[in-house]
TIRO-2110 file (N, C-alpha, C; in Angstrom, 1 decimal):
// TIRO-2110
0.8, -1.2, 0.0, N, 1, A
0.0, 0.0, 0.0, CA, 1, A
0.9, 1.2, 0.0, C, 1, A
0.5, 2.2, -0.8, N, 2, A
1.3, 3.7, -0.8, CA, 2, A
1.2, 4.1, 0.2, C, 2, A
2.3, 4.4, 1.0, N, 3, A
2.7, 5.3, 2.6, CA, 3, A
2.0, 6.5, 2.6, C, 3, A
2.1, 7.4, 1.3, N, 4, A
1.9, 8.7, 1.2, CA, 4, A
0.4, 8.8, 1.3, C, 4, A
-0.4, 7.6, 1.1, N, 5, A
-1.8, 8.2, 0.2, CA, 5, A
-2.7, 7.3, 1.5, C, 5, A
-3.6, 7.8, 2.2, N, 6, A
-4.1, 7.4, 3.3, CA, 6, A
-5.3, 7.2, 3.0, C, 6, A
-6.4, 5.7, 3.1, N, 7, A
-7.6, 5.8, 2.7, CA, 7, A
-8.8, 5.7, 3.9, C, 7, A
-9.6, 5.9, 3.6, N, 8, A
-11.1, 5.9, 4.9, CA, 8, A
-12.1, 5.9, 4.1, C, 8, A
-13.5, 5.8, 5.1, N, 9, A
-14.8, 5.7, 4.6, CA, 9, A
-15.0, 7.6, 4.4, C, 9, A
-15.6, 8.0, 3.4, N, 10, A
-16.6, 9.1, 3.4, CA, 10, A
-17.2, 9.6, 4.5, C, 10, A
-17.3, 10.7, 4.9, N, 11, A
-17.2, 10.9, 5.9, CA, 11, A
-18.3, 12.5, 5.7, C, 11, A
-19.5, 12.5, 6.3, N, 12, A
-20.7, 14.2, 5.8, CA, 12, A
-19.8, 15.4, 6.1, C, 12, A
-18.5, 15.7, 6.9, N, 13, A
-17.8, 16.5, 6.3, CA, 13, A
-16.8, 17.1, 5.4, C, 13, A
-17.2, 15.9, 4.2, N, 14, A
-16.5, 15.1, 3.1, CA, 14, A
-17.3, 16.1, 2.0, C, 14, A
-18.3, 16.9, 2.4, N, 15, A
-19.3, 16.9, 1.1, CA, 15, A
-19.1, 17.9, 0.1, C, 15, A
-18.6, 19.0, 0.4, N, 16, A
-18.0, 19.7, -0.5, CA, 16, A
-16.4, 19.3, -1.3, C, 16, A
-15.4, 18.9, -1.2, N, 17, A
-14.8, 18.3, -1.7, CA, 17, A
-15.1, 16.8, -2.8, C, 17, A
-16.3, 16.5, -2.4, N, 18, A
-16.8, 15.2, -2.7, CA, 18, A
-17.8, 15.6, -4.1, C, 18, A
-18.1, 17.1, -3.8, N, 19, A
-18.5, 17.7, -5.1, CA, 19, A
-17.8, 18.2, -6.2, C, 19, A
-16.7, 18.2, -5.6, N, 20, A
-15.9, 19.0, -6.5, CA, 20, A
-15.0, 17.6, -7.4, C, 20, A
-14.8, 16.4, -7.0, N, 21, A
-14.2, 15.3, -7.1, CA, 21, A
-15.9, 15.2, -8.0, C, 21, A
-16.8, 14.9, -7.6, N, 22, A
-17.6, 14.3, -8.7, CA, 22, A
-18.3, 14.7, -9.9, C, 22, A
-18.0, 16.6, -9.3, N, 23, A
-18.4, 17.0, -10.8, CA, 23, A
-16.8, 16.8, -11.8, C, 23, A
-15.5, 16.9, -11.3, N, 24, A
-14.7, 16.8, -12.0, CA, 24, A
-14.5, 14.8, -13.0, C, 24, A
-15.4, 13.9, -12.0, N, 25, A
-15.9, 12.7, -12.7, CA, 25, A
-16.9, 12.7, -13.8, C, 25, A
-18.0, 13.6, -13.8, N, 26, A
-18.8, 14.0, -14.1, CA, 26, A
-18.4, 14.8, -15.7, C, 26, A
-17.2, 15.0, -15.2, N, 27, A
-17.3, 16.1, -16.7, CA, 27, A
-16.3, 15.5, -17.5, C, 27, A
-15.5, 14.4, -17.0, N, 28, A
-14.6, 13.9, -18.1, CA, 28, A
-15.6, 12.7, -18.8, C, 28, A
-16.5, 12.1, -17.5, N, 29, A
-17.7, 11.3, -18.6, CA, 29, A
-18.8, 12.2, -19.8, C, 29, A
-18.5, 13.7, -19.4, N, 30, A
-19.0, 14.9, -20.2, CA, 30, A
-20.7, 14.2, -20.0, C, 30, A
-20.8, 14.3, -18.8, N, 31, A
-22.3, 14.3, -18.3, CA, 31, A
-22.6, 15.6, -17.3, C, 31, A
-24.0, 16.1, -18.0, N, 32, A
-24.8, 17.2, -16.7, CA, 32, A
-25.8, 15.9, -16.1, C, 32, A
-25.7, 15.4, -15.1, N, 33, A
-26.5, 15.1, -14.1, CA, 33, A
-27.3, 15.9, -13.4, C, 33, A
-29.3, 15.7, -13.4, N, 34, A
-29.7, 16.8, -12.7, CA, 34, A
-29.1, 17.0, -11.1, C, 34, A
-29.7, 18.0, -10.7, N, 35, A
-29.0, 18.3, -9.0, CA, 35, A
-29.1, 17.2, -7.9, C, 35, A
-30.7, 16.7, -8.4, N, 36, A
-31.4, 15.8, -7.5, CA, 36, A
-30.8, 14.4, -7.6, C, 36, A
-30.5, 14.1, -9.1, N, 37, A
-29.5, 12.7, -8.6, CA, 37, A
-28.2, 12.9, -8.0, C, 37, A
-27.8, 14.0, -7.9, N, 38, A
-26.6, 14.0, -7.4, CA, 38, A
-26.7, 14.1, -5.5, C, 38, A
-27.9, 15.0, -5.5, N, 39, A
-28.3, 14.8, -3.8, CA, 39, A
-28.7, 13.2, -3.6, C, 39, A
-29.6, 12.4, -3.9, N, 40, A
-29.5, 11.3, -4.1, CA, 40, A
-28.7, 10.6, -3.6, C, 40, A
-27.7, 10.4, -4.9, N, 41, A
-26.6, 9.4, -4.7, CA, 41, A
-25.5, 9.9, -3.4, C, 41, A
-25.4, 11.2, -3.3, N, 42, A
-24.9, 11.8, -1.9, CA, 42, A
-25.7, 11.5, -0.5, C, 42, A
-26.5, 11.4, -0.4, N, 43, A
-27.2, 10.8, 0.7, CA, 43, A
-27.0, 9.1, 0.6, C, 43, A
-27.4, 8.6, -0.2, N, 44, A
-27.3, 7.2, -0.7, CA, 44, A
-25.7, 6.6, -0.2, C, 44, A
-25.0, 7.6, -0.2, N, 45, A
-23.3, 7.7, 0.3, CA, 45, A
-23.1, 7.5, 1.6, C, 45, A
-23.7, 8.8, 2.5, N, 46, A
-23.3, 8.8, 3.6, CA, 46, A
-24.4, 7.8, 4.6, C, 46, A
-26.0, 7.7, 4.0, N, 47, A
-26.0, 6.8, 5.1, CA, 47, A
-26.4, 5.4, 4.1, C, 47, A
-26.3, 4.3, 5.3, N, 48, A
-26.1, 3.3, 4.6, CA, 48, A
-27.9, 2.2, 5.2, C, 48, A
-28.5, 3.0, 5.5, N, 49, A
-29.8, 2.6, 5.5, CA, 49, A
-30.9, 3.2, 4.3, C, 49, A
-30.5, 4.1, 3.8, N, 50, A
-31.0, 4.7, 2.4, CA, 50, A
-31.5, 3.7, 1.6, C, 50, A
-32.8, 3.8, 1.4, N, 51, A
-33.7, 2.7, 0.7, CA, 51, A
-33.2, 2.5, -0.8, C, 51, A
-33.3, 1.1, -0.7, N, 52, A
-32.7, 0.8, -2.3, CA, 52, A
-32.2, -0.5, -2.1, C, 52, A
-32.1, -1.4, -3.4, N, 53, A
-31.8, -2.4, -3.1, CA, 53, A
-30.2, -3.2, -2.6, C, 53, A
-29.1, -2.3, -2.9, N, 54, A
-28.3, -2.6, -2.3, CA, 54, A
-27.7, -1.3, -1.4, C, 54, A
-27.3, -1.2, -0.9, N, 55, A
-26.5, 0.2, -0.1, CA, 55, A
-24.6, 0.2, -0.9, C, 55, A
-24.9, 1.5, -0.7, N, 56, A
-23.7, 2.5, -2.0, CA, 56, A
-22.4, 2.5, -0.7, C, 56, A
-21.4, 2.5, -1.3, N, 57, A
-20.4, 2.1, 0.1, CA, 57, A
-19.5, 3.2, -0.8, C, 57, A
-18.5, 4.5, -0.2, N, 58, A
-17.4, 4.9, -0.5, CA, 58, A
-16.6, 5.0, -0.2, C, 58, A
-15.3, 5.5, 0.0, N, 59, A
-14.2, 5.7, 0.1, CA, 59, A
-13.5, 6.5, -0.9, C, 59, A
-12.9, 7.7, 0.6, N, 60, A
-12.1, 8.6, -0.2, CA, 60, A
-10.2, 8.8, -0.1, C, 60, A
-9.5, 9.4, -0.6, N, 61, A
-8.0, 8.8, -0.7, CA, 61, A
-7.8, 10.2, 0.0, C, 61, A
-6.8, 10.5, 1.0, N, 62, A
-6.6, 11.4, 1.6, CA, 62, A
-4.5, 11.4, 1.4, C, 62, A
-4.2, 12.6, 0.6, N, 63, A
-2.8, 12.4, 0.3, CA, 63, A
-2.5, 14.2, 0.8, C, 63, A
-1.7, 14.0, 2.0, N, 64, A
-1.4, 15.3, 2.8, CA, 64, A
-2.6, 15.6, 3.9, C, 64, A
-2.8, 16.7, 3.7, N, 65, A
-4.4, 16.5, 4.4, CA, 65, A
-5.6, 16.7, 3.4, C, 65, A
-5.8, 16.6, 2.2, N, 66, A
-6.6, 16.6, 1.4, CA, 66, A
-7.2, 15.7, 0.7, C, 66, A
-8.3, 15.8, 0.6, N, 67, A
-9.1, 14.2, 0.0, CA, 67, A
-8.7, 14.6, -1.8, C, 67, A
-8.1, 13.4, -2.3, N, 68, A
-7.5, 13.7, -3.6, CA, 68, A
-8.5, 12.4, -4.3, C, 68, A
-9.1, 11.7, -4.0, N, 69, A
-9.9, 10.5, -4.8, CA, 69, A
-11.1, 10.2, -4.5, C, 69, A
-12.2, 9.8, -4.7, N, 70, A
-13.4, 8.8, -4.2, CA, 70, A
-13.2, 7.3, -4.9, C, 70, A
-13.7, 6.6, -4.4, N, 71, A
-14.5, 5.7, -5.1, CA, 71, A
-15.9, 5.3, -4.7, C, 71, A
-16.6, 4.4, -5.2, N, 72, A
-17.9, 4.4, -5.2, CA, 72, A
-18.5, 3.0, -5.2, C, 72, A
-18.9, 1.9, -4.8, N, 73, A
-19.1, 0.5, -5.0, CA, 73, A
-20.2, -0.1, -4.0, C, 73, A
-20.5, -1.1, -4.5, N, 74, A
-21.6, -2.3, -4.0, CA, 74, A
-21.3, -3.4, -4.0, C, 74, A
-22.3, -4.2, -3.0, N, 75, A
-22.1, -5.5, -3.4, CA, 75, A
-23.8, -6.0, -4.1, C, 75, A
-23.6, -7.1, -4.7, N, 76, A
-25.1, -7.4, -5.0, CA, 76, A
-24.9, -8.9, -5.1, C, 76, A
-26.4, -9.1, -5.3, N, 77, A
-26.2, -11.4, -5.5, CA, 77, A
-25.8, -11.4, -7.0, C, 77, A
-25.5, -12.3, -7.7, N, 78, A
-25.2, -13.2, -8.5, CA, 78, A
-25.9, -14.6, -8.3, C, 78, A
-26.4, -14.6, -9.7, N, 79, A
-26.6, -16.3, -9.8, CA, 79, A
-25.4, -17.3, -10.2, C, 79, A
-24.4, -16.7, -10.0, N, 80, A
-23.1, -17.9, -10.1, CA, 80, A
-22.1, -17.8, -9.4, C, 80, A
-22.3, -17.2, -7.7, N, 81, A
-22.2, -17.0, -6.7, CA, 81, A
-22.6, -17.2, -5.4, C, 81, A
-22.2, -17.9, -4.5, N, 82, A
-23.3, -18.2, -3.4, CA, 82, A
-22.7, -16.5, -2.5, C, 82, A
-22.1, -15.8, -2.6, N, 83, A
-21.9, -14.7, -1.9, CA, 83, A
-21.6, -13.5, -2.5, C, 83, A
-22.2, -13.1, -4.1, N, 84, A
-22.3, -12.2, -4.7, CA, 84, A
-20.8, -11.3, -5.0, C, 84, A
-21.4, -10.5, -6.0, N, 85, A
-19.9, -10.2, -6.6, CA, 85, A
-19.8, -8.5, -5.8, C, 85, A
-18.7, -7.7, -6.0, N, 86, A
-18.7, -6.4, -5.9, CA, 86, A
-18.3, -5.6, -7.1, C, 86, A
-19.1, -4.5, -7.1, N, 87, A
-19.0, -3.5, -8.4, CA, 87, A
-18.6, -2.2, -8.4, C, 87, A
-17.3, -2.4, -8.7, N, 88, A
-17.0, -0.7, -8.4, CA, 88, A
-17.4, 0.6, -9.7, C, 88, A
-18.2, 1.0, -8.9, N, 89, A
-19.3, 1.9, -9.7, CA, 89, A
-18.3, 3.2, -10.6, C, 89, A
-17.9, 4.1, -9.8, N, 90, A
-17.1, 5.0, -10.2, CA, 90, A
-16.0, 5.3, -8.9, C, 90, A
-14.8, 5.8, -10.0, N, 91, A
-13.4, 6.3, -9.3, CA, 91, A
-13.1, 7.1, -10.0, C, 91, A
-12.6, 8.7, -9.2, N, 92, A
-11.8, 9.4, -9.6, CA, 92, A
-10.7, 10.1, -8.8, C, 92, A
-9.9, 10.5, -9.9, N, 93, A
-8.7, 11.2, -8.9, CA, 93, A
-8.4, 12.5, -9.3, C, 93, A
-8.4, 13.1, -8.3, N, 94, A
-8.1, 14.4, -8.6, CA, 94, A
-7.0, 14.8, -9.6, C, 94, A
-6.7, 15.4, -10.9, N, 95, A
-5.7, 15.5, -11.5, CA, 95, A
-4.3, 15.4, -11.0, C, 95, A
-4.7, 16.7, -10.5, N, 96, A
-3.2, 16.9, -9.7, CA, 96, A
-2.4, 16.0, -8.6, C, 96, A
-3.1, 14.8, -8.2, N, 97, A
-3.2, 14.0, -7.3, CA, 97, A
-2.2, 12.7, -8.3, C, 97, A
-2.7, 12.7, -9.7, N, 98, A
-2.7, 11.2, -10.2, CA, 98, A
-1.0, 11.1, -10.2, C, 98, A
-0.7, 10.0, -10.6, N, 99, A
0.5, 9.2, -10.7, CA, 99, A
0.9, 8.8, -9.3, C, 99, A
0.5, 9.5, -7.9, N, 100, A
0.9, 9.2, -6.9, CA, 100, A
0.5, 7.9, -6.2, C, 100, A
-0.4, 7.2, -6.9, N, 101, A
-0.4, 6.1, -6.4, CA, 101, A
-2.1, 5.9, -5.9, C, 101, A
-2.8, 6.7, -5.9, N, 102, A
-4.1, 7.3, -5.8, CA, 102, A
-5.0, 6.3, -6.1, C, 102, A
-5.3, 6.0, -7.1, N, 103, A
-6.1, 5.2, -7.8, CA, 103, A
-5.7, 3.8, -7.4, C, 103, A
-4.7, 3.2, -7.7, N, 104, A
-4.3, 1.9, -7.1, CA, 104, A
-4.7, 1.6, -6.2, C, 104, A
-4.1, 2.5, -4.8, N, 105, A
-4.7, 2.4, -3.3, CA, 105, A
-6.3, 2.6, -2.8, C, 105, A
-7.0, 3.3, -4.1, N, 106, A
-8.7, 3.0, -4.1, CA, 106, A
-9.1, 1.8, -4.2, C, 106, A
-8.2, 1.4, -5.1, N, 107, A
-8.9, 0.1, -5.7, CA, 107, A
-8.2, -0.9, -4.9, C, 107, A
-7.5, -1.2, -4.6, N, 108, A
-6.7, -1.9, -3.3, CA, 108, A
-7.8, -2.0, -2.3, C, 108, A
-8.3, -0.8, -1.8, N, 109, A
-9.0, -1.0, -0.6, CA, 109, A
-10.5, -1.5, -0.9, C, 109, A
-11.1, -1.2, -2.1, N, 110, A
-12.1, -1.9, -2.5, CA, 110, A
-12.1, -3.8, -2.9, C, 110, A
-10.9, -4.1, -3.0, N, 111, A
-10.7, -5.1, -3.3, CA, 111, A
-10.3, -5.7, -1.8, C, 111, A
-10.1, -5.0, -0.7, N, 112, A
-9.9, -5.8, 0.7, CA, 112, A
-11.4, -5.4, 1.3, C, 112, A
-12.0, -4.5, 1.1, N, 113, A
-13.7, -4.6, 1.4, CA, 113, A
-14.8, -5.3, 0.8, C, 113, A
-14.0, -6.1, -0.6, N, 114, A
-14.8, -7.3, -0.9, CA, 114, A
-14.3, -8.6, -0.9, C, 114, A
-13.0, -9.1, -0.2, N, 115, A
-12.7, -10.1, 0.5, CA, 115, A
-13.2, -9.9, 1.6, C, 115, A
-13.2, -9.6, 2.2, N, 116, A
-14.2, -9.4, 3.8, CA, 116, A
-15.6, -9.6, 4.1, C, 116, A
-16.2, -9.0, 2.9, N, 117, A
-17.9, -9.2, 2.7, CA, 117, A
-17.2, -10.6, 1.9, C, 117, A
-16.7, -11.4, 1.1, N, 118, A
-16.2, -12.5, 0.4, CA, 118, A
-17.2, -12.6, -0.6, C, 118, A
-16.9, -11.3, -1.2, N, 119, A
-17.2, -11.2, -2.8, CA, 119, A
-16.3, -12.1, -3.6, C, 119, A
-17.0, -12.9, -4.9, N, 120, A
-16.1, -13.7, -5.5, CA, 120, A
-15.4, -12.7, -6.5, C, 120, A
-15.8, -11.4, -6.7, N, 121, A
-15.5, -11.3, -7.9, CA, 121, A
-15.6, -9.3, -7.5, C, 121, A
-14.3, -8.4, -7.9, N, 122, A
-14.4, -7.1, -8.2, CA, 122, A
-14.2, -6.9, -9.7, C, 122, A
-15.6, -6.3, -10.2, N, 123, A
-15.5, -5.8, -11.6, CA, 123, A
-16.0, -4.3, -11.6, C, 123, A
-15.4, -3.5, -12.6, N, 124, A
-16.2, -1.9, -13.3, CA, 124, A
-15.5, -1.8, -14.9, C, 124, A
-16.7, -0.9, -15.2, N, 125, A
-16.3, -0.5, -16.5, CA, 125, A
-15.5, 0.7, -16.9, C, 125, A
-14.8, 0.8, -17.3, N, 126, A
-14.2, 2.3, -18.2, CA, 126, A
-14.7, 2.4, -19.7, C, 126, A
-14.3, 3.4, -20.1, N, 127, A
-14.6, 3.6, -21.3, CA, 127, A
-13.1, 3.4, -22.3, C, 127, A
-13.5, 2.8, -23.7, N, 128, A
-12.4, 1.7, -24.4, CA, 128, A
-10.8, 2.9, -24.8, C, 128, A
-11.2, 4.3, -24.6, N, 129, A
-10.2, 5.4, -25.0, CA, 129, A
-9.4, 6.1, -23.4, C, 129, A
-10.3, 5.6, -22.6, N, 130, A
-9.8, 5.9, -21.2, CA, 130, A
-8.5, 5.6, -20.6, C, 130, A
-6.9, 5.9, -21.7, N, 131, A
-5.8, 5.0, -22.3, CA, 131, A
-5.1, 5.2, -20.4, C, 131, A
-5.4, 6.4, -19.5, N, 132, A
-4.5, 6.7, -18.5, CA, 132, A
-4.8, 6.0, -17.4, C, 132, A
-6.0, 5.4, -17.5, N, 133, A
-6.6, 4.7, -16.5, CA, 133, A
-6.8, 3.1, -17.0, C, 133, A
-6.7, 2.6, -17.6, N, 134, A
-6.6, 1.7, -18.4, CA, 134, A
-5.0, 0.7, -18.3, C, 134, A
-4.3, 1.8, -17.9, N, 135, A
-2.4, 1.4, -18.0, CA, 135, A
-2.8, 1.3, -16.4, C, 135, A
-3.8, 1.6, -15.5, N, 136, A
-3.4, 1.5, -14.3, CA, 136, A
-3.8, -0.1, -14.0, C, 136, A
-5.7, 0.0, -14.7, N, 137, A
-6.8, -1.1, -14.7, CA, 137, A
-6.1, -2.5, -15.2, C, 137, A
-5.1, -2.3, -16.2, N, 138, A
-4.2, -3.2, -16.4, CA, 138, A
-3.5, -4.4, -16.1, C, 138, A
-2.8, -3.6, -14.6, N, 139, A
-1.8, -4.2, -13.7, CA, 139, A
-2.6, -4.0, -12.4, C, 139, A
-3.7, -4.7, -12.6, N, 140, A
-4.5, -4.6, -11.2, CA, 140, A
-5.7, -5.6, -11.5, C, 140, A
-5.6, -5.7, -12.5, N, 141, A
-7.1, -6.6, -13.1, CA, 141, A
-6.8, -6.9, -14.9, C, 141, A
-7.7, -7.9, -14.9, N, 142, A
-7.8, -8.6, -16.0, CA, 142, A
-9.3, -8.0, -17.0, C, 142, A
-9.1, -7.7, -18.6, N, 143, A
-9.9, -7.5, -19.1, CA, 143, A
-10.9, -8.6, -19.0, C, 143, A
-12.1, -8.1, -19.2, N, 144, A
-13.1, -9.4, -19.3, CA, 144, A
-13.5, -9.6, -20.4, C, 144, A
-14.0, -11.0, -21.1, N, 145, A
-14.4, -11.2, -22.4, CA, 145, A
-15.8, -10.8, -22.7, C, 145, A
-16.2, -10.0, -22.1, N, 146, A
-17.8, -9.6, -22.6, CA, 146, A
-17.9, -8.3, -22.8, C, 146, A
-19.1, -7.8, -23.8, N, 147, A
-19.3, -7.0, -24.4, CA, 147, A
-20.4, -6.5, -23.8, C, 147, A
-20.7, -4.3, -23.2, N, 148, A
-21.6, -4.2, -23.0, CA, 148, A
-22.5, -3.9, -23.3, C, 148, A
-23.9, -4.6, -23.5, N, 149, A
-25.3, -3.8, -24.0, CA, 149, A
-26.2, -2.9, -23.5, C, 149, A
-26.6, -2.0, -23.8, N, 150, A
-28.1, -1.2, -23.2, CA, 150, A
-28.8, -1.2, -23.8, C, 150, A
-30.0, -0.9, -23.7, N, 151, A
-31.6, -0.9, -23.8, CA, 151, A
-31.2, 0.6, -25.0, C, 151, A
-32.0, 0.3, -26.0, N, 152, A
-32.1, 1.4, -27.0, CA, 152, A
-33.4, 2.3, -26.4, C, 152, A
END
């Protein structure tokens, strides 16, 4: 684990920073999201009794004293699992933050919070041109042979 880059749960005096990290997620997926899903998924964050069918778990990367990353994940069932897989929803790192090890140690720790729940399996998607995150998703995980569909 990176010495420099210190991780924890999200935390409601997290929330302005946590805006500024998700609209900067937000705009490299070059999405306006209305306000209300973003209060939503922000509540959906901090508490973990928030109605829905799985509950939204995060973690932010704290390098100096500044929160420089989130991530975002679940667990849910699988039918080819007796203890369901985990999905890491969205990760970002603050620009200025990246190379230091940021993103690894996100995903690191999401990957020791689903051995613990004994998820069989951590998967997320990127997008196929996303080449700087992709050189990370690389040496940390295996591409998967499937292709994704949505509803037209």
């Amino acid at each position: 684990m990176n010495k420099t880059v210190a991780i924890r749960e999200l935390r409601a005096e997290d929330r302005a920073r946590w805006d500024e990290l998700w609209a900067g997620y937000l705009e490299y997926y070059k999405q306006d999201l209305p306000k209300d899903i973003t209060e939503h998924t922000w509540q959906r964050l901090i508490d973990p009794q928030a109605p829905l069918h799985a509950p939204l778990h995060a973690l932010v990367a704290i390098h100096g004293e500044r929160v420089v990353g989130i991530v975002h994940y679940l667990f849910h069932p699988s039918t080819w699992s007796l203890n369901g897989y985990c999905y890491l929803e969205d990760l970002f790192v603050d620009p200025s933050a990246r190379g230091l090890g940021v993103g690894r140690a996100l995903i690191e720790a999401v990957y020791a919070a689903a051995d613990a729940h004994g998820a069989t399996r951590v998967y997320w998607h990127t997008e196929t041109d996303n080449q700087r995150a992709r050189g990370l998703y690389d040496q940390v995980a295996s591409i998967a042979p499937f292709i994704q569909y949505r509803r037209k």
